[in-house]
Structure formats: C-alpha cells, structure tokens
Backbone as CSV, one residue per row, in Angstrom:
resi,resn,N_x,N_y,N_z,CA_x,CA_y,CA_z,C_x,C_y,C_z
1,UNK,3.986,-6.105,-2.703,4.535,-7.038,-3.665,3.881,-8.404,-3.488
2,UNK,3.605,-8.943,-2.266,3.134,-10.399,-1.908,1.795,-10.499,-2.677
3,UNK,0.814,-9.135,-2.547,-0.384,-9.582,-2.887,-0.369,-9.231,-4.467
4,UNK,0.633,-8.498,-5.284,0.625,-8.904,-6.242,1.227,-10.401,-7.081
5,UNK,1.896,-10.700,-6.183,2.581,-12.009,-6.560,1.176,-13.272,-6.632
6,UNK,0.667,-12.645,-5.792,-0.176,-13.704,-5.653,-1.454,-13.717,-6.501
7,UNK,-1.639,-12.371,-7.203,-2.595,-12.602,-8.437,-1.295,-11.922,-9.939
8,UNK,-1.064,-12.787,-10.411,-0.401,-12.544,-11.848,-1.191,-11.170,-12.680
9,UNK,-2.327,-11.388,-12.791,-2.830,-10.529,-13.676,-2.595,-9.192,-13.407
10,UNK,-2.911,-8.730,-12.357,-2.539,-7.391,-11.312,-0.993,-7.324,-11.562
11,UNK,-0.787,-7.960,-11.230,1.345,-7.738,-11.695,1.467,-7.737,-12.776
12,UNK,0.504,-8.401,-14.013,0.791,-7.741,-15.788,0.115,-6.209,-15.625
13,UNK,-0.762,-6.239,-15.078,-0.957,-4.870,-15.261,-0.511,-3.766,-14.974
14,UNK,-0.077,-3.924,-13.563,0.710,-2.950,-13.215,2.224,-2.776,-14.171
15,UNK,2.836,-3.842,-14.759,3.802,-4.096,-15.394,3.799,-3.563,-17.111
16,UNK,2.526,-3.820,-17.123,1.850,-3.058,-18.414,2.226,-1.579,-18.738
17,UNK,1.413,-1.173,-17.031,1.235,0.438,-17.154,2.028,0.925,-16.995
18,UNK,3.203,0.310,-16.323,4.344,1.249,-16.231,5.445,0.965,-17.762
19,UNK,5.708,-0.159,-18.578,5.777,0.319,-19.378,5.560,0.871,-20.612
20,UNK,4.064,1.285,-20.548,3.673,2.056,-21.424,3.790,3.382,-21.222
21,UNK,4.162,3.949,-19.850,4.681,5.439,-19.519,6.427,5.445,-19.414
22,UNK,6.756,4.462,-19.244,8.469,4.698,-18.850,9.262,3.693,-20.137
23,UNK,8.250,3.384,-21.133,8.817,2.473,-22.059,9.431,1.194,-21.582
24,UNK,10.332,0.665,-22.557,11.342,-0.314,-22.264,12.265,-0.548,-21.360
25,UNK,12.940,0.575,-21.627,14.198,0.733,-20.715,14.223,1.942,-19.916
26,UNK,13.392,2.688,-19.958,13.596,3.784,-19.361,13.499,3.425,-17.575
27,UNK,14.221,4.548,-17.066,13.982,4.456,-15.534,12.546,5.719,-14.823
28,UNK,11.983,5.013,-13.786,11.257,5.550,-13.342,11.705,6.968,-12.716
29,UNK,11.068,7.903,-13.009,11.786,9.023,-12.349,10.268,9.633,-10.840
30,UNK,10.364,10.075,-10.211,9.565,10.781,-9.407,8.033,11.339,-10.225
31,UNK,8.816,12.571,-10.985,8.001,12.784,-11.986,6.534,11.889,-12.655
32,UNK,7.205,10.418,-12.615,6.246,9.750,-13.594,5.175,9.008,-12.450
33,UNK,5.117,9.154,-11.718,4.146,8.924,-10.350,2.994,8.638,-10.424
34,UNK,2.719,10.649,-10.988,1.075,10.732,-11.386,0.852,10.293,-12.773
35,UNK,1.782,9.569,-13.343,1.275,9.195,-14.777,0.836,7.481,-14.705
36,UNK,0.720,7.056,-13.165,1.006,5.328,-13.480,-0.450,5.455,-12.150
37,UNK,-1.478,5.572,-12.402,-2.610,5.062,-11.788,-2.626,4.285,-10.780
38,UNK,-2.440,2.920,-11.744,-2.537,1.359,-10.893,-1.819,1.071,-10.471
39,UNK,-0.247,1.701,-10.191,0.480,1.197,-8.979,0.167,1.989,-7.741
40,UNK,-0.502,3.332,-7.988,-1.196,4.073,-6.973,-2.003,3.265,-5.934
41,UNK,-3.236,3.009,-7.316,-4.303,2.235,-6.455,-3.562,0.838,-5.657
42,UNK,-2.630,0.347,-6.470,-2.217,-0.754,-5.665,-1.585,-0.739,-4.543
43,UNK,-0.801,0.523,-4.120,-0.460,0.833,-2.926,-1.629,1.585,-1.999
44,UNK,-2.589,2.113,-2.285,-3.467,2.318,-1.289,-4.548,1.130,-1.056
45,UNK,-4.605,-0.443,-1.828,-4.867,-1.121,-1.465,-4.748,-1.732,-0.544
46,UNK,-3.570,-1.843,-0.552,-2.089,-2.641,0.415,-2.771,-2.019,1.721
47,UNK,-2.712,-0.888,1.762,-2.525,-0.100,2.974,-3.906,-0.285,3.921
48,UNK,-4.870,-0.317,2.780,-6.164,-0.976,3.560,-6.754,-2.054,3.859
49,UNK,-6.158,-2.883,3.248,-5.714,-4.364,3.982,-4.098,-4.635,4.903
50,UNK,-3.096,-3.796,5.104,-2.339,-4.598,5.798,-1.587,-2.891,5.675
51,UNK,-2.060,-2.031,6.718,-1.409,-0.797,7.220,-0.656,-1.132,8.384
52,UNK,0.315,-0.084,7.672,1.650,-0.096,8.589,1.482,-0.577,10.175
53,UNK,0.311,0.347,10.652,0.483,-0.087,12.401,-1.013,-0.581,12.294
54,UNK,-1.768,-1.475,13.408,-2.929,-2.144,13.405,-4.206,-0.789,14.280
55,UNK,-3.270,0.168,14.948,-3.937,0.634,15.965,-3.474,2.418,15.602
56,UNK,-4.145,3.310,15.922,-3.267,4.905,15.777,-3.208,5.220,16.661
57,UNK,-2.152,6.437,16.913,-2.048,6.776,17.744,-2.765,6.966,18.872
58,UNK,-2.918,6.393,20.326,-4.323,6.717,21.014,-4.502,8.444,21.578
59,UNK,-5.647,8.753,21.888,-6.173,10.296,21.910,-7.095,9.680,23.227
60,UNK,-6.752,11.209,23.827,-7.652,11.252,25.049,-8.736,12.828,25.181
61,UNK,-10.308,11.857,25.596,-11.140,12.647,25.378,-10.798,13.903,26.745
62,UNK,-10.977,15.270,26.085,-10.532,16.287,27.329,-11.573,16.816,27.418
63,UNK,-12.894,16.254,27.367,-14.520,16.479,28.160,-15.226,15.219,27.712
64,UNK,-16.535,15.005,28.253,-17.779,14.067,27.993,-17.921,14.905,26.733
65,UNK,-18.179,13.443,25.622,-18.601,13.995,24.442,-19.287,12.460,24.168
66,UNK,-20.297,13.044,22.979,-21.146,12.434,22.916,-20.376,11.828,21.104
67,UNK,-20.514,10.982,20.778,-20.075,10.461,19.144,-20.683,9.385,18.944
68,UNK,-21.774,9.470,17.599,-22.734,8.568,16.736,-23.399,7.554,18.194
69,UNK,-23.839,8.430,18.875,-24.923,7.370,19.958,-24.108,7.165,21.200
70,UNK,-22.961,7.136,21.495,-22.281,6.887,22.443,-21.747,7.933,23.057
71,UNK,-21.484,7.786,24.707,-21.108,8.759,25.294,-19.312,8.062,25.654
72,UNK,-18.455,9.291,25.247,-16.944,9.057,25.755,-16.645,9.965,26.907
73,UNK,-16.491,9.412,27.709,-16.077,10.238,29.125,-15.131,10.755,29.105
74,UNK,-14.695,11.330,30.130,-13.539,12.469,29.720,-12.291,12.042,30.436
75,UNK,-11.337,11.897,29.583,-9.895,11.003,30.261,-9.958,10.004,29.349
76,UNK,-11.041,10.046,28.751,-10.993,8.308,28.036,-9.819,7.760,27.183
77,UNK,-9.604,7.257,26.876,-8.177,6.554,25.796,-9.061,5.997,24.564
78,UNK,-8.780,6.750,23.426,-9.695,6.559,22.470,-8.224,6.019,21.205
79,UNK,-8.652,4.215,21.165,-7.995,3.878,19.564,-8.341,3.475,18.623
80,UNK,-8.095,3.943,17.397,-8.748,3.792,15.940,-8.062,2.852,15.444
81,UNK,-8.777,1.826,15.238,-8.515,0.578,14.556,-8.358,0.577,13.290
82,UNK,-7.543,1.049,12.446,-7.113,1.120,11.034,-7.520,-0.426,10.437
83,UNK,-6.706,-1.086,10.763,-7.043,-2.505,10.467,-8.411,-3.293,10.031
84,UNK,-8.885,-2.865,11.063,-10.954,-3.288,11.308,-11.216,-2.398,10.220
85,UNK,-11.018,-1.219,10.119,-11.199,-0.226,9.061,-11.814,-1.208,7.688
86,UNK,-10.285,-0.868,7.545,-9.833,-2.005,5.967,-10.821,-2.755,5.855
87,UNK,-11.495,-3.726,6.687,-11.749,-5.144,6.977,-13.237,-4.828,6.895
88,UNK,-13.795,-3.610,7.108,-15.193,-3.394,7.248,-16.275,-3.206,6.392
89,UNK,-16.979,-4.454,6.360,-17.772,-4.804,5.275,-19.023,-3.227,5.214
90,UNK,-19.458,-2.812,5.819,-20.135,-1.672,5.639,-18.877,-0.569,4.894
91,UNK,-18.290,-0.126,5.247,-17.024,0.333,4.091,-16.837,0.051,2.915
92,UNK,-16.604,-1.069,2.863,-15.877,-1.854,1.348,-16.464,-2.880,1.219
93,UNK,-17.457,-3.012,0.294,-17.803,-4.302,-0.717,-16.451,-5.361,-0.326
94,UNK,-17.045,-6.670,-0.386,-15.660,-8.107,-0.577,-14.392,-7.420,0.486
95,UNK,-14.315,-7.069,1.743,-13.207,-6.410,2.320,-12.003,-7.021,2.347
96,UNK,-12.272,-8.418,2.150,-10.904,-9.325,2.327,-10.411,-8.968,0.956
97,UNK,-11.000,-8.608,-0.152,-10.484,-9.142,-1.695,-9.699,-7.934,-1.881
98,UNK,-8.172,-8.186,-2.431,-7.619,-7.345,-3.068,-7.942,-6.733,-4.531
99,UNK,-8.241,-5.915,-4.509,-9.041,-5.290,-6.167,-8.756,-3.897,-6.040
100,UNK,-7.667,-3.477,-6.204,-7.328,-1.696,-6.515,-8.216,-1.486,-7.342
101,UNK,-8.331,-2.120,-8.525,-8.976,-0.967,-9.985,-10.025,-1.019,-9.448
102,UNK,-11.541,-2.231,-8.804,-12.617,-1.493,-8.671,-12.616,-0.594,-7.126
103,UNK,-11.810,-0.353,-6.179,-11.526,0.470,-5.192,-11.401,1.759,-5.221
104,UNK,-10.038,1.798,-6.035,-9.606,2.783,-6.112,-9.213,3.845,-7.680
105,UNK,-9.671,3.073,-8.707,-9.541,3.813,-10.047,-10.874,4.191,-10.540
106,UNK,-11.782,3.874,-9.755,-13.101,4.285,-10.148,-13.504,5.366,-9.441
107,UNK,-12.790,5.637,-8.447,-13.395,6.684,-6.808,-11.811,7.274,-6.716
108,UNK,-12.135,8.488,-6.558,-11.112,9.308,-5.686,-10.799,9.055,-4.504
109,UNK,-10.502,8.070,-3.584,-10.363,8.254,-2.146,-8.836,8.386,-1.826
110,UNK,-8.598,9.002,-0.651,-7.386,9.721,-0.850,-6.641,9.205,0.922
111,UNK,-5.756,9.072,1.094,-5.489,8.258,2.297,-4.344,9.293,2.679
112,UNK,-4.711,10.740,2.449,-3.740,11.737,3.407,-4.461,12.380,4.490
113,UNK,-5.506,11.588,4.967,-6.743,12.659,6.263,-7.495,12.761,5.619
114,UNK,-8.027,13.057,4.022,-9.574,13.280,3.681,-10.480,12.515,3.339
115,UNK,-9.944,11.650,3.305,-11.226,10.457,3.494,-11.158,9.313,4.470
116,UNK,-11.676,9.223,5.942,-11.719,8.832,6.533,-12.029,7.215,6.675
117,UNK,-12.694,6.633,5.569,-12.631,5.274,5.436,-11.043,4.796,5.150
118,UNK,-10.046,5.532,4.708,-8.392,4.978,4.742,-7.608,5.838,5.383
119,UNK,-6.800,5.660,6.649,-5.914,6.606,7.166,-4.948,6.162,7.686
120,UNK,-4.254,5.529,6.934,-3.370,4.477,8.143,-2.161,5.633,8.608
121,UNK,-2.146,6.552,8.047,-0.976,7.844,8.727,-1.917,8.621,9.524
122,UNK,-2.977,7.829,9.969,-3.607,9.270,10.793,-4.538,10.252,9.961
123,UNK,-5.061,11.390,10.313,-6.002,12.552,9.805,-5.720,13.842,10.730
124,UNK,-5.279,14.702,10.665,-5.822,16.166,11.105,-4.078,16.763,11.152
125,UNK,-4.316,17.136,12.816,-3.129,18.094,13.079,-2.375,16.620,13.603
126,UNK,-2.675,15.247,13.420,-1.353,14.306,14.224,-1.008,13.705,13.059
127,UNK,-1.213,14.108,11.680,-1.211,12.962,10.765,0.160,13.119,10.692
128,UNK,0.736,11.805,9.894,2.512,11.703,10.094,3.064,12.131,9.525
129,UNK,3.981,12.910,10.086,4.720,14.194,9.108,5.738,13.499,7.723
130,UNK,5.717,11.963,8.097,6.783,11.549,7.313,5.880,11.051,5.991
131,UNK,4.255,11.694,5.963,3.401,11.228,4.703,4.009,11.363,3.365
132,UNK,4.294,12.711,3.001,4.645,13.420,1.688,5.480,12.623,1.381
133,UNK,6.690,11.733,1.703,7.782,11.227,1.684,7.568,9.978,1.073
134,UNK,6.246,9.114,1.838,6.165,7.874,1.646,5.034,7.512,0.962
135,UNK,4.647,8.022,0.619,3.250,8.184,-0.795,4.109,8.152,-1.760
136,UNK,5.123,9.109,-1.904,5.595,9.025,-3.381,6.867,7.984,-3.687
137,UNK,7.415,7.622,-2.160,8.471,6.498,-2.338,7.837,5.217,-2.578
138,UNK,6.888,4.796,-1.569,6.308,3.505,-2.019,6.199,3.334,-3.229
139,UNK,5.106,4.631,-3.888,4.480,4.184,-5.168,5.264,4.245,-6.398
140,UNK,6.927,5.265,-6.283,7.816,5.247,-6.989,8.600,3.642,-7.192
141,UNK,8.635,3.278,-5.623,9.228,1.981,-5.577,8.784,0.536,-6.047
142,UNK,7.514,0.831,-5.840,6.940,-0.373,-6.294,6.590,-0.297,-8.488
143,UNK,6.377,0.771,-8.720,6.660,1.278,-10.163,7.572,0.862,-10.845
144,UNK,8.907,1.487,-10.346,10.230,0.627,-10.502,10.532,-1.094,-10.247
145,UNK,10.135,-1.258,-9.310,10.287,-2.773,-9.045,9.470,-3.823,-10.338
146,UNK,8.120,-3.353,-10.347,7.129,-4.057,-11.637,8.011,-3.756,-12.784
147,UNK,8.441,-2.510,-13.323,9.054,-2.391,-14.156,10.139,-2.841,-14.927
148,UNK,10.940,-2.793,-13.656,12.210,-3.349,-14.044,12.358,-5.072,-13.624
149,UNK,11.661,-5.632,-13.560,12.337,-6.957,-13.191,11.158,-8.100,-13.522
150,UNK,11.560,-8.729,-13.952,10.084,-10.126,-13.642,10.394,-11.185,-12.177
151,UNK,8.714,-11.086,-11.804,9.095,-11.593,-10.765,8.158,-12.612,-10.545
152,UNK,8.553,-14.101,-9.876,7.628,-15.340,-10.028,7.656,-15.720,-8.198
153,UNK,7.170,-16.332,-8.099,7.656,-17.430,-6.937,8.897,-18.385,-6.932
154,UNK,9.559,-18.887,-5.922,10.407,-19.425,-5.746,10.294,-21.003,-6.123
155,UNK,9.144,-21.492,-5.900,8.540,-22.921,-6.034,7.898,-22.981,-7.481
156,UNK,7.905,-23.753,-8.473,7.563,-23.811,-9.294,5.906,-24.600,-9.566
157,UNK,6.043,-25.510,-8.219,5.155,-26.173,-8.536,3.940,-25.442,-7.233
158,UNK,4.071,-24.480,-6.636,3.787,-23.413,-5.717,2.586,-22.753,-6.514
159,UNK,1.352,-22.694,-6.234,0.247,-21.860,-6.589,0.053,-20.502,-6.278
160,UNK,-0.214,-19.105,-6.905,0.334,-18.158,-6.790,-0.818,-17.917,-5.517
161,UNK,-2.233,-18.858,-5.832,-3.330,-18.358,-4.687,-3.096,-19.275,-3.128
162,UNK,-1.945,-20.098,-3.558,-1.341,-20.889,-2.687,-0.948,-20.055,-1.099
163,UNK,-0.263,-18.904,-2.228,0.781,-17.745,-0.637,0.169,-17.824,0.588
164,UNK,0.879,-17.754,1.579,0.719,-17.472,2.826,-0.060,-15.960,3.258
165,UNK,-0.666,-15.371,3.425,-1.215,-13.994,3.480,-1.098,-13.695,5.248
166,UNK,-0.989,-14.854,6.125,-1.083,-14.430,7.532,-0.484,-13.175,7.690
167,UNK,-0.886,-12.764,8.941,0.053,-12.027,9.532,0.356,-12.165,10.789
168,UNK,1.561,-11.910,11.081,2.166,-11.865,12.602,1.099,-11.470,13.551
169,UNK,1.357,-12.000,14.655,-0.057,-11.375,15.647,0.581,-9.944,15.776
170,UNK,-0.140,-8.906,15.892,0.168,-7.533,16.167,0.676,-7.465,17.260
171,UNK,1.754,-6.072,16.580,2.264,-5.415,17.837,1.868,-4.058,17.351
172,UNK,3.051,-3.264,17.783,3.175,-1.830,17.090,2.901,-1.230,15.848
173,UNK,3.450,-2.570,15.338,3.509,-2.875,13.405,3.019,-3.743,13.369
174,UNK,2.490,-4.152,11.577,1.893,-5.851,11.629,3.084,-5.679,10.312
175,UNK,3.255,-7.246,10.449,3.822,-7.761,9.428,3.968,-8.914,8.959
176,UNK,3.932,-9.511,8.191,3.730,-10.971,7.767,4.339,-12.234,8.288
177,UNK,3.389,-13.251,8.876,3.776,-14.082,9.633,5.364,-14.897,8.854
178,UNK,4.893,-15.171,8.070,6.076,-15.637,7.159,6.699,-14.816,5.847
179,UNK,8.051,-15.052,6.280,8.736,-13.538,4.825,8.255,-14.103,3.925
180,UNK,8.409,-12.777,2.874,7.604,-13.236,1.524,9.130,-13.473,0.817
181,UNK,9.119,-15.016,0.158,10.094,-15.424,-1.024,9.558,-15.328,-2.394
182,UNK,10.811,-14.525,-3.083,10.428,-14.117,-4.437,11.665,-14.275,-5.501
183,UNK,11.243,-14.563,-6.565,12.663,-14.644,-7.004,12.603,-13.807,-8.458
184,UNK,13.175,-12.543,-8.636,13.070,-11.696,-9.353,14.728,-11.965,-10.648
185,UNK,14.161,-11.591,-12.133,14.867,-11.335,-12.810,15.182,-10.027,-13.897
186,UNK,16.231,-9.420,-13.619,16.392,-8.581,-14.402,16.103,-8.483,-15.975
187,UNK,15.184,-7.483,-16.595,14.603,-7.662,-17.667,15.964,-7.309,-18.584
188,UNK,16.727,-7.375,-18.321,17.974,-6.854,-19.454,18.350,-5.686,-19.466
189,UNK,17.449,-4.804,-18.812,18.131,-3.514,-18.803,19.654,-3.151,-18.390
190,UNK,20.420,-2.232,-19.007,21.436,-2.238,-17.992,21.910,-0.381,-17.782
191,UNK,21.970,-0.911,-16.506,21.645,0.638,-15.879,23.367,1.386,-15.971
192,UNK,23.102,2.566,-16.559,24.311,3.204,-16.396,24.528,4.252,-15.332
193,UNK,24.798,4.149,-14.275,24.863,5.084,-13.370,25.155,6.135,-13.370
194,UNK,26.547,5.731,-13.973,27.361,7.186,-14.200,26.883,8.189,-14.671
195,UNK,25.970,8.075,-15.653,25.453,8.736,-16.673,24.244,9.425,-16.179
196,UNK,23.738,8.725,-15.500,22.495,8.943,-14.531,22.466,10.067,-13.474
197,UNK,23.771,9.522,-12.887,24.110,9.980,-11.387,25.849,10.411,-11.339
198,UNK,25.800,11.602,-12.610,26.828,11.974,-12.360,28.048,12.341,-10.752
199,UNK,29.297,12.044,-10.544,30.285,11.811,-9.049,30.421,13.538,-9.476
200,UNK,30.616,14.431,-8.568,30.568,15.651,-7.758,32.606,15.985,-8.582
C-alpha cells in the first residue's frame, strides 16, 4: 500500500483495473484474482523490494561442493539474501524503482520456486507451506482495498514522493522504519452482510 500511495498513478491504475472487473459496487471475490493483473504484479513487486524476511532460511552444505567458481565446504551455513536479490542491478534494470507493469506484466516471472531471481518463500522441498494461502490473500486484499476505498495521505500539504520508504534495520522480518499513515474513504458502497454471509 505505502509504495502505492506514494505514486498516485499506480493506485489509479490498479483502482482502474479492479473496477473494470468487479464494477462499481461489486465485492471482490477469490475468483476474480486471475482477472486483475496489476494488483498481481504489484504484489510481486512489493515482495522484491521489501520481502517478508531479509535472509532464508539458512542450509548447510552436507559435502564440498563447488557453485559458479566457488568452493562451499562441507558444514558450511549457506544464506540467501532475498533482499540483495531484489536490489540487484544485474537482475533488474533501475532495482530501487518500483514499476510492476514493466517487471512483471511484460514477463512471466513467478515467485512460487520457479524463477529464482524472486523467492522470498523460498524454492524447492523448504518453500513455505503457508504460499498457496498468501499469494491469493495478499493479492485478494490489496484488490479489495484499491477498490473499495480512496485513499490519500494524511498531510495535505505532504508530497506523495515525500514518504518515508526506510526500513527498520533487519531482524527476522523487515519492516518499515516508520508506520505508514493513510487516511482512507469509503467509496459509498454499502456492504450488506447478511446477504453476503448468510448466519447458520
């Protein structure tokens, strides 16, 4: 949400696309997922600039092996820097710049283990079992959120390229040095639950 806040245009668009698949008022359902592109790409953006943990799980080499020129001894403690990943100008053209559409709507890259330039859940037999879950919640959630609400900054006189982007020095997780303030308004919709979410 921060780094869309912080470019408007990317938040019309994404705001665009979702309601041109879920209309006006309609609610986002699961279903409409694979029909909304650019909140896709915008969540596997996110993820390659500012993934969940900075470091993966560490792995230990169980012989001398040799990988792209280097020798890893055996016992070694081997960690994959997701982060540096993201950040790596041989990887990604402009690595700092947030840009889903030329990233990720032009190229298939896929951030469940098969393409190794994005993995912030890992790749193989350790990848995180809780993936399936959170691919489609994020990108459901953030769908819904563009959709349903307009959302500005808190400061009026606040520049959107102004935001804070730090992040906390790493730990386990990274997360933003300073919370992100937002001040969202309901587009008028009004949600009927009942109707929705029929009581048992």
């Amino acid at each position: 949400m921060a780094e869309l806040l912080r470019d408007p245009a990317k938040m019309a668009k994404a705001r665009e696309e979702a309601e041109e698949v879920l209309g006006n008022v309609g609610l986002a359902q699961e279903s409409d997922i694979l029909k909304l592109p650019y909140p896709q790409a915008v969540v596997k953006d996110t993820l390659r600039l500012h993934p969940p943990a900075p470091l993966l799980i560490p792995h230990k080499a169980e012989a001398d092996v040799e990988m792209c020129g280097f020798t890893v001894p055996k016992n070694a403690q081997i960690l994959v820097n997701v982060w540096a990943m993201g950040r790596d100008s041989s990887i990604w053209p402009n690595p700092t710049l947030f840009s889903p559409e030329l990233r990720f709507l032009e190229k298939e890259i896929d951030y469940k283990g098969r393409d190794f330039e994005l993995i912030p859940f890992r790749a193989g037999i350790r990848i995180c079992p809780g993936l399936p879950l959170a691919s489609r919640m994020v990108s459901f959630t953030l769908a819904s959120l563009v959709h349903s609400f307009h959302w500005k900054l808190p400061a009026a006189e606040m520049k959107p390229e102004d935001m804070d982007m730090s992040e906390a020095a790493p730990g386990i997780t990274l997360h933003r040095a300073k919370p992100l303030l937002a001040i969202f308004k309901n587009k008028g919709q009004v949600l009927h639950t009942r109707e929705q979410f029929p009581t048992a």
